[in-house]
LOMAR-211182 format. One record per atom (N, C-alpha, C): residue number from 1; atom name; x, y, z. Coordinates in Angstrom, 2 decimals. Layout:
BEGIN
SITE,NUM,CA,X,Y,Z
...
//
This chain:
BEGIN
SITE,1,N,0.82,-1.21,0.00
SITE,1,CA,0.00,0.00,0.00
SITE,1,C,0.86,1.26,0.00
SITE,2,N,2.18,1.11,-0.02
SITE,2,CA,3.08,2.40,-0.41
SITE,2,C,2.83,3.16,-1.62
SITE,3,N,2.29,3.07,-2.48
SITE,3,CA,1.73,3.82,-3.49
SITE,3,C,0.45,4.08,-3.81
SITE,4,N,-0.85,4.13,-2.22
SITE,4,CA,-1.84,4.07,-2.54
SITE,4,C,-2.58,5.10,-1.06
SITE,5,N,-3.57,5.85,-1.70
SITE,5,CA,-3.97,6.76,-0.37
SITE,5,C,-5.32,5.92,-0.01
SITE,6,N,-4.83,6.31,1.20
SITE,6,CA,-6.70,5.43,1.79
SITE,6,C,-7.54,6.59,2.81
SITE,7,N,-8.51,6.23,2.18
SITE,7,CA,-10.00,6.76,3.47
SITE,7,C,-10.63,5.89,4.18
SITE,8,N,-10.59,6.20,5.19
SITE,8,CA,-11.74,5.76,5.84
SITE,8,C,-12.89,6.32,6.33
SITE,9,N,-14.17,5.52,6.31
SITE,9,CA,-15.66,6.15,6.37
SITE,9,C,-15.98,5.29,7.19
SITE,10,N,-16.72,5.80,8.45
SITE,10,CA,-17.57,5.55,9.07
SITE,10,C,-18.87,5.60,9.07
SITE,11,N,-19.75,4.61,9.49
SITE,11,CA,-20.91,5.30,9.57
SITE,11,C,-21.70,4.97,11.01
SITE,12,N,-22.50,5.73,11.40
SITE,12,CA,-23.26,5.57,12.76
SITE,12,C,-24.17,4.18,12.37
SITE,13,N,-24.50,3.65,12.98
SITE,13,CA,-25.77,2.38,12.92
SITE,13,C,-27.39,2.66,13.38
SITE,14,N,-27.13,4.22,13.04
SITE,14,CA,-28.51,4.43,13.19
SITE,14,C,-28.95,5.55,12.51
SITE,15,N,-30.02,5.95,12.38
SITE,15,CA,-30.72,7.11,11.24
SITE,15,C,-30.02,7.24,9.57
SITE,16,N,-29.76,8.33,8.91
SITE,16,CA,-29.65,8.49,7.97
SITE,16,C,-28.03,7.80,7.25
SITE,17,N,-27.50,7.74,8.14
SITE,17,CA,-26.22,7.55,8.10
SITE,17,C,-26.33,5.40,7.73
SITE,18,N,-26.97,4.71,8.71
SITE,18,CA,-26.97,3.44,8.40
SITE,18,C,-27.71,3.06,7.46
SITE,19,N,-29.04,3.78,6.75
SITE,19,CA,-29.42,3.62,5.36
SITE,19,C,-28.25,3.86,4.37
SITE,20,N,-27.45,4.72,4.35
SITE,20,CA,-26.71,5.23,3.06
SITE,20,C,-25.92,3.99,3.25
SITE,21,N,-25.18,3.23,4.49
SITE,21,CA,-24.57,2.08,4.49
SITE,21,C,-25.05,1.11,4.48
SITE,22,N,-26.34,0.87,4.35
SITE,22,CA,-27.11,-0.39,4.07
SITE,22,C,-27.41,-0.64,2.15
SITE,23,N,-27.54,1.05,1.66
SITE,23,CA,-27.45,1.17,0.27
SITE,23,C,-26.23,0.82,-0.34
SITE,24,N,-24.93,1.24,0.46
SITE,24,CA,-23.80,0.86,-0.21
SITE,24,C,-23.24,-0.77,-0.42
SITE,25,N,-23.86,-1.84,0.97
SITE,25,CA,-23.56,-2.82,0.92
SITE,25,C,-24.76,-3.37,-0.49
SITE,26,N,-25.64,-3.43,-0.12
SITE,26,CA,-26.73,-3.76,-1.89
SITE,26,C,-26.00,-3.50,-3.03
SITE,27,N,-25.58,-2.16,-3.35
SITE,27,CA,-25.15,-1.75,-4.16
SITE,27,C,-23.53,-2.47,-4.75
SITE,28,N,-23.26,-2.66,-3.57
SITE,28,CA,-21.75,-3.31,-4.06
SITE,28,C,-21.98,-5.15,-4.62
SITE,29,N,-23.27,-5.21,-3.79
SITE,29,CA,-23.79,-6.48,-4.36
SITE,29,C,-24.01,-7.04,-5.99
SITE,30,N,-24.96,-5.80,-5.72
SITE,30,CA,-25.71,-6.26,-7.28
SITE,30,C,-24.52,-5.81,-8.42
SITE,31,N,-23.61,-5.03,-8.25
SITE,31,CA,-22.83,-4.45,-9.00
SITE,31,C,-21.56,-5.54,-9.01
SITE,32,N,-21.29,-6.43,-8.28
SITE,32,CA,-20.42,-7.43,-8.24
SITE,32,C,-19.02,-6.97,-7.70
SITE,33,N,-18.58,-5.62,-6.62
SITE,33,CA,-17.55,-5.25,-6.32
SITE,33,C,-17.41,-5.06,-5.06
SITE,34,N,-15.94,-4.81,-4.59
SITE,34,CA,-16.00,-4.77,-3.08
SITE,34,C,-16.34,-3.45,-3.21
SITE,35,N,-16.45,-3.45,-1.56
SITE,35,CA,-16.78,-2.08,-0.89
SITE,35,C,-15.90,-0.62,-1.60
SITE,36,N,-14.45,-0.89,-1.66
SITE,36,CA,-14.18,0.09,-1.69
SITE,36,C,-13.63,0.35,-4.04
SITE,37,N,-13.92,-0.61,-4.08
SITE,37,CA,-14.07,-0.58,-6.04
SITE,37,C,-15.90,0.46,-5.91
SITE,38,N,-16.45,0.12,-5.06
SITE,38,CA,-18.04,0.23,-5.55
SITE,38,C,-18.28,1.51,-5.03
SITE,39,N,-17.54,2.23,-4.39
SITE,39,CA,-17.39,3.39,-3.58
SITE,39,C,-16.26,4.28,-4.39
SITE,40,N,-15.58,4.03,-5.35
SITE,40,CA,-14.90,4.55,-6.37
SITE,40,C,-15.69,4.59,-7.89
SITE,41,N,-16.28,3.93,-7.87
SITE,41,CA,-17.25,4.12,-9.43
SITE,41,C,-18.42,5.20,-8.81
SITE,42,N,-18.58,4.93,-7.59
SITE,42,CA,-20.13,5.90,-7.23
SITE,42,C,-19.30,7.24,-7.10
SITE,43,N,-18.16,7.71,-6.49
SITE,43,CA,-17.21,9.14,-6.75
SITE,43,C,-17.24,9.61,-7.91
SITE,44,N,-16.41,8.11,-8.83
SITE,44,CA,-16.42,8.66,-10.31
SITE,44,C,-17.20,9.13,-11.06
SITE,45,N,-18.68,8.69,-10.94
SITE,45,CA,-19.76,9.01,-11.20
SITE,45,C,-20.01,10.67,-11.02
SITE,46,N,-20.16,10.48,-10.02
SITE,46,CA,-20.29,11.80,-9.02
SITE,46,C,-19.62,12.84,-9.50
SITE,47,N,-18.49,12.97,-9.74
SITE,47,CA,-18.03,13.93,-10.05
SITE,47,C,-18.11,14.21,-11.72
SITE,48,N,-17.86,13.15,-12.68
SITE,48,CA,-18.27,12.74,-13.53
SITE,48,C,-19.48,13.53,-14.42
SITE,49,N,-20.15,13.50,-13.34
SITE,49,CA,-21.66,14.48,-13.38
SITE,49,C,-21.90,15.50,-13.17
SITE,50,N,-20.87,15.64,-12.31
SITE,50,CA,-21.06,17.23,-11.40
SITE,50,C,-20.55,17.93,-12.85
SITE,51,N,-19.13,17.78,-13.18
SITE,51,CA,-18.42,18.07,-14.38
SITE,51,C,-19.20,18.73,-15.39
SITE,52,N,-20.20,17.14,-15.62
SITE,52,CA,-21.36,17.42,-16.65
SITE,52,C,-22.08,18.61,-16.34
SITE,53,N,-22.61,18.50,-15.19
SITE,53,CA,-23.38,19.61,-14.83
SITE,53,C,-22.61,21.10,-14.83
SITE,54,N,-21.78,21.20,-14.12
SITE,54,CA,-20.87,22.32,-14.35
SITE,54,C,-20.90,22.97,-15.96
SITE,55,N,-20.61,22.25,-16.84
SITE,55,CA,-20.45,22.45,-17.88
SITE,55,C,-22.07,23.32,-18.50
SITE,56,N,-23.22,21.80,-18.27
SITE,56,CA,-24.31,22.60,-18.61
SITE,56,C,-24.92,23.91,-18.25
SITE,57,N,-24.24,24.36,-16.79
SITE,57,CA,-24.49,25.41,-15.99
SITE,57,C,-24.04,26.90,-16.51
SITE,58,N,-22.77,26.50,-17.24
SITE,58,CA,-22.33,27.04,-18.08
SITE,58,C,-22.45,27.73,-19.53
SITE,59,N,-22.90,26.75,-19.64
SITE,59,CA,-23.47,26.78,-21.10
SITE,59,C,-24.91,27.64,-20.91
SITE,60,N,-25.44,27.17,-20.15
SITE,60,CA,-27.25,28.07,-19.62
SITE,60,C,-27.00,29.84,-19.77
SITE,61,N,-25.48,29.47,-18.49
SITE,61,CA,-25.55,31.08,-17.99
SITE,61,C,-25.24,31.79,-19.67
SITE,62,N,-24.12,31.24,-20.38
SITE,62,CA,-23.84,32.06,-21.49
SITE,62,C,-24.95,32.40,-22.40
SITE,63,N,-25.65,31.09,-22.50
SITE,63,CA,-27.37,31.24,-23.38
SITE,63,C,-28.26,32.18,-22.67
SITE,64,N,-27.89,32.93,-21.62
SITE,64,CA,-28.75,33.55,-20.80
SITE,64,C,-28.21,34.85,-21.12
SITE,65,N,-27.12,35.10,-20.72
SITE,65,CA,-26.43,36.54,-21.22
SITE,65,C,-26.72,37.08,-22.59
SITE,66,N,-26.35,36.02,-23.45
SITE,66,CA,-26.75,36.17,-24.89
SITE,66,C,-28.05,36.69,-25.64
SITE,67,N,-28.89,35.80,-24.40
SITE,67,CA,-30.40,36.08,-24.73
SITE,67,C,-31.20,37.66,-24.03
SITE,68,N,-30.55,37.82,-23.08
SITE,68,CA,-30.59,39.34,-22.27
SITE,68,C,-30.21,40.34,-23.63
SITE,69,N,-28.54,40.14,-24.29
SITE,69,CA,-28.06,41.14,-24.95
SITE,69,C,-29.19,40.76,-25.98
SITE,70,N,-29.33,40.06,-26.50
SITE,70,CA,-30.32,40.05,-27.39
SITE,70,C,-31.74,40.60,-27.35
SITE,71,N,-32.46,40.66,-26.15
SITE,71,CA,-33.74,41.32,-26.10
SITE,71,C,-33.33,42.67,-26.09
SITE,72,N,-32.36,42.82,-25.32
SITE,72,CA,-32.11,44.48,-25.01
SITE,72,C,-32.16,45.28,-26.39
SITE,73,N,-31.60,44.53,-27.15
SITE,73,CA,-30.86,45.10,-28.37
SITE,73,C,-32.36,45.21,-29.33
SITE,74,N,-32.90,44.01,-29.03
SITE,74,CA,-34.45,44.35,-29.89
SITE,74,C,-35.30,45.10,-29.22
SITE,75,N,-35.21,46.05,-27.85
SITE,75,CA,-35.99,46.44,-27.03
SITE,75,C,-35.45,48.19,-27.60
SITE,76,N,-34.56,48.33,-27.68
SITE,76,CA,-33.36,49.41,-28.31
SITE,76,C,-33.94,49.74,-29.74
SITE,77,N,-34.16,48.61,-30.80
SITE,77,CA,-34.42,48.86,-32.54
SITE,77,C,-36.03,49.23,-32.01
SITE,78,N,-36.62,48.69,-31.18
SITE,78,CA,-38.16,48.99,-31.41
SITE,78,C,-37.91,49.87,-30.29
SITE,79,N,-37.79,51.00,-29.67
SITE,79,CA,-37.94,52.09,-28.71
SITE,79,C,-37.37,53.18,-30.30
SITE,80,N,-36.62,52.70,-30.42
SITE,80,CA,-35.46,53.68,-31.23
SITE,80,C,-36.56,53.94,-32.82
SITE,81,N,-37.23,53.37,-33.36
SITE,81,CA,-38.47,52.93,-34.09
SITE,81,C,-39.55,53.54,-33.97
SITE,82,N,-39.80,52.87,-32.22
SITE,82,CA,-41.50,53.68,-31.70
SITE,82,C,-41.31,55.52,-31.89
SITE,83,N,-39.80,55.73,-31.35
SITE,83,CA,-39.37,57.42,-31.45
SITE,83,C,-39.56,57.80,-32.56
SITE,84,N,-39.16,57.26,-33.47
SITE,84,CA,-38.83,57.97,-34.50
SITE,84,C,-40.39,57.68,-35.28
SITE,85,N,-41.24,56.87,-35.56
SITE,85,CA,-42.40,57.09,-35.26
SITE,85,C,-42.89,57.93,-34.77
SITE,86,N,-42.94,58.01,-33.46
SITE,86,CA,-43.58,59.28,-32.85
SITE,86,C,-43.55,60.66,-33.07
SITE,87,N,-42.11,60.80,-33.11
SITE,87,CA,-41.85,62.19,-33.54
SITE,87,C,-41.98,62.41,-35.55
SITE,88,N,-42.37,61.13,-36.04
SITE,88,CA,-43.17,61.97,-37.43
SITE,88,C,-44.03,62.23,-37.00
SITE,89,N,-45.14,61.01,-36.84
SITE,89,CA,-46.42,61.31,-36.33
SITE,89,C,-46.56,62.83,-35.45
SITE,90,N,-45.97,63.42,-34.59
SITE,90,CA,-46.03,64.20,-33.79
SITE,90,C,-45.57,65.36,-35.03
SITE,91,N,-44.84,65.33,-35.78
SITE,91,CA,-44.46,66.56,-37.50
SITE,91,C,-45.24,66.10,-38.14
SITE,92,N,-46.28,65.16,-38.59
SITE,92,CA,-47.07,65.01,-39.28
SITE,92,C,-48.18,65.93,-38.75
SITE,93,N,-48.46,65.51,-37.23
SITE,93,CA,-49.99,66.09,-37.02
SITE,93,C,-49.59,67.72,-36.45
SITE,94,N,-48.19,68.33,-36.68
SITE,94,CA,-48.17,69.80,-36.04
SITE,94,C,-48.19,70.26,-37.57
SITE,95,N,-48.04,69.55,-38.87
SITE,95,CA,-48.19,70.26,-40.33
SITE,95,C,-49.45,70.25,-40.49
SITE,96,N,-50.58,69.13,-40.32
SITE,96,CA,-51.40,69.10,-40.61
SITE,96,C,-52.29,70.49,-39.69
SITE,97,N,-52.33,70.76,-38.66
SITE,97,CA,-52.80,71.40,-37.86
SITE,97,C,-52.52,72.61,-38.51
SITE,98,N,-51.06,72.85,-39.17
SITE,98,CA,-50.84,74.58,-39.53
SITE,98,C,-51.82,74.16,-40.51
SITE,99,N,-51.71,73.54,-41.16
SITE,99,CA,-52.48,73.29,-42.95
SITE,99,C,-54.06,73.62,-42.20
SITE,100,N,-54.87,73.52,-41.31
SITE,100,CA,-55.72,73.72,-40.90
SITE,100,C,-56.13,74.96,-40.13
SITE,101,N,-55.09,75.58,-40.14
SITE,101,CA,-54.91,77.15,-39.48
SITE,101,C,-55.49,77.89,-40.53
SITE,102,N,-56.25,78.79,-40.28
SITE,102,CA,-56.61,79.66,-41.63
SITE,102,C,-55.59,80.94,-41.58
SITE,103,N,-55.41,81.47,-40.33
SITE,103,CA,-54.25,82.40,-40.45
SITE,103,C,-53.26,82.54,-41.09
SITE,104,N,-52.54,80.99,-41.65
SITE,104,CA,-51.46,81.09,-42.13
SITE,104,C,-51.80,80.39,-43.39
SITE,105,N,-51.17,81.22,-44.37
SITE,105,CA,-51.54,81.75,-45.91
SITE,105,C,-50.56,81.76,-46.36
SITE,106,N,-49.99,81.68,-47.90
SITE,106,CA,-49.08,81.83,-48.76
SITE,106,C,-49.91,83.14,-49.49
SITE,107,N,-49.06,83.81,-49.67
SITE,107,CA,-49.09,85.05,-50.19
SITE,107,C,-49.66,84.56,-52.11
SITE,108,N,-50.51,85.62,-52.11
SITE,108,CA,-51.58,85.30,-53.44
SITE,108,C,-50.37,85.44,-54.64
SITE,109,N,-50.75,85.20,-55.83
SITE,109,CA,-49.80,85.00,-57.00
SITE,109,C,-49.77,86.22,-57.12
SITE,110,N,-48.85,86.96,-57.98
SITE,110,CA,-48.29,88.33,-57.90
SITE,110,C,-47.18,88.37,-59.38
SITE,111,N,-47.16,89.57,-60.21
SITE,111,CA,-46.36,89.03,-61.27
SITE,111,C,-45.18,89.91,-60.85
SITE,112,N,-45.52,90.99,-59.69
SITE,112,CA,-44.74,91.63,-58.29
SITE,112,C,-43.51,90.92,-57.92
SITE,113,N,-42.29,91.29,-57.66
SITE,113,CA,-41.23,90.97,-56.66
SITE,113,C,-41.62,91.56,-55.44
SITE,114,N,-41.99,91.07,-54.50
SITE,114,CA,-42.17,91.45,-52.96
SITE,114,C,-40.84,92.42,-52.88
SITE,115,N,-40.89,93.29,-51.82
SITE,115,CA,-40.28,94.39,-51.31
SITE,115,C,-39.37,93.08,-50.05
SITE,116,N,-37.97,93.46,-50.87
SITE,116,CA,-37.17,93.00,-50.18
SITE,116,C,-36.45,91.27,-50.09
SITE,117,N,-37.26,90.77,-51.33
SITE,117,CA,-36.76,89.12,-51.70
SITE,117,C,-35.81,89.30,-52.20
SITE,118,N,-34.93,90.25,-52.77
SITE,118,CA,-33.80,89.85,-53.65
SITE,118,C,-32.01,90.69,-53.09
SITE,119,N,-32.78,91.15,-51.85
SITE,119,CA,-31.72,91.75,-50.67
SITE,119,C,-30.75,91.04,-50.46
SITE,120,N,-30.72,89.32,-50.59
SITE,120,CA,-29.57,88.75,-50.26
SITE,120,C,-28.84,88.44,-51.63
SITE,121,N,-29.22,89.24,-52.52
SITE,121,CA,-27.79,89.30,-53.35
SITE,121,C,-27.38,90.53,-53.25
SITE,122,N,-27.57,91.55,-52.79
SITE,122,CA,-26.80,92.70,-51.81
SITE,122,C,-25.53,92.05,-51.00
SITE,123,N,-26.00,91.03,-50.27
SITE,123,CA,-25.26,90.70,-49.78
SITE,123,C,-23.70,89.86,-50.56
SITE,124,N,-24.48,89.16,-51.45
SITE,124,CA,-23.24,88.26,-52.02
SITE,124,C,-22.00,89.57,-52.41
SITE,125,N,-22.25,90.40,-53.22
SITE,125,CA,-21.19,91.37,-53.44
SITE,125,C,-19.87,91.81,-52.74
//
């Protein structure tokens, strides 16, 4: 046994503790191994799984992040959408409203230059 680590496990002979050792002796039964082969496949297992699980846990959280950046980002195109929506709609219905103003008029046809339209080529000079 110079090249081999050992545990030892106890268990109480009563409550929860002498079921799990009443499971392990069955178990080593039907499985055809001693105690401590049948107590090394149930570790291997164990961790085996955990591994597995670890991994899938992993995999979830990243499918989860992904799926967050992803709503956000479609929550962003349709806000960014509904705005820009809104604010036509909101220049649609402040044109329509002048268009419904009677106050405000375009000046009648005229074969006239208005007093003062052609001032900004004064300026270009």
């Amino acid at each position: 046994m110079g090249d081999k680590y050992v545990a030892t496990v106890r268990f109480h002979m009563e409550g929860v503790e002498a079921e799990l050792y009443g499971r392990i002796m069955e178990g080593k039964k039907e499985a055809g191994l001693s105690v401590p082969d049948y107590i090394k496949q149930i570790l291997t297992e164990y961790f085996a799984n955990k591994d597995r699980l670890d991994k899938q846990k992993e995999i979830m959280i990243q499918f989860r992040e992904e799926m967050l950046s992803e709503m956000k980002q479609t929550f962003r195109e349709c806000f960014s959408e509904h705005v820009f929506f809104s604010d036509a709609m909101a220049i649609e219905e402040t044109v329509m409203a002048k268009k419904q103003d009677d106050s405000i008029k375009l000046p009648e046809q005229s074969e006239e230059i208005p007093e003062g339209a052609l001032e900004f080529l004064n300026d270009m000079e």
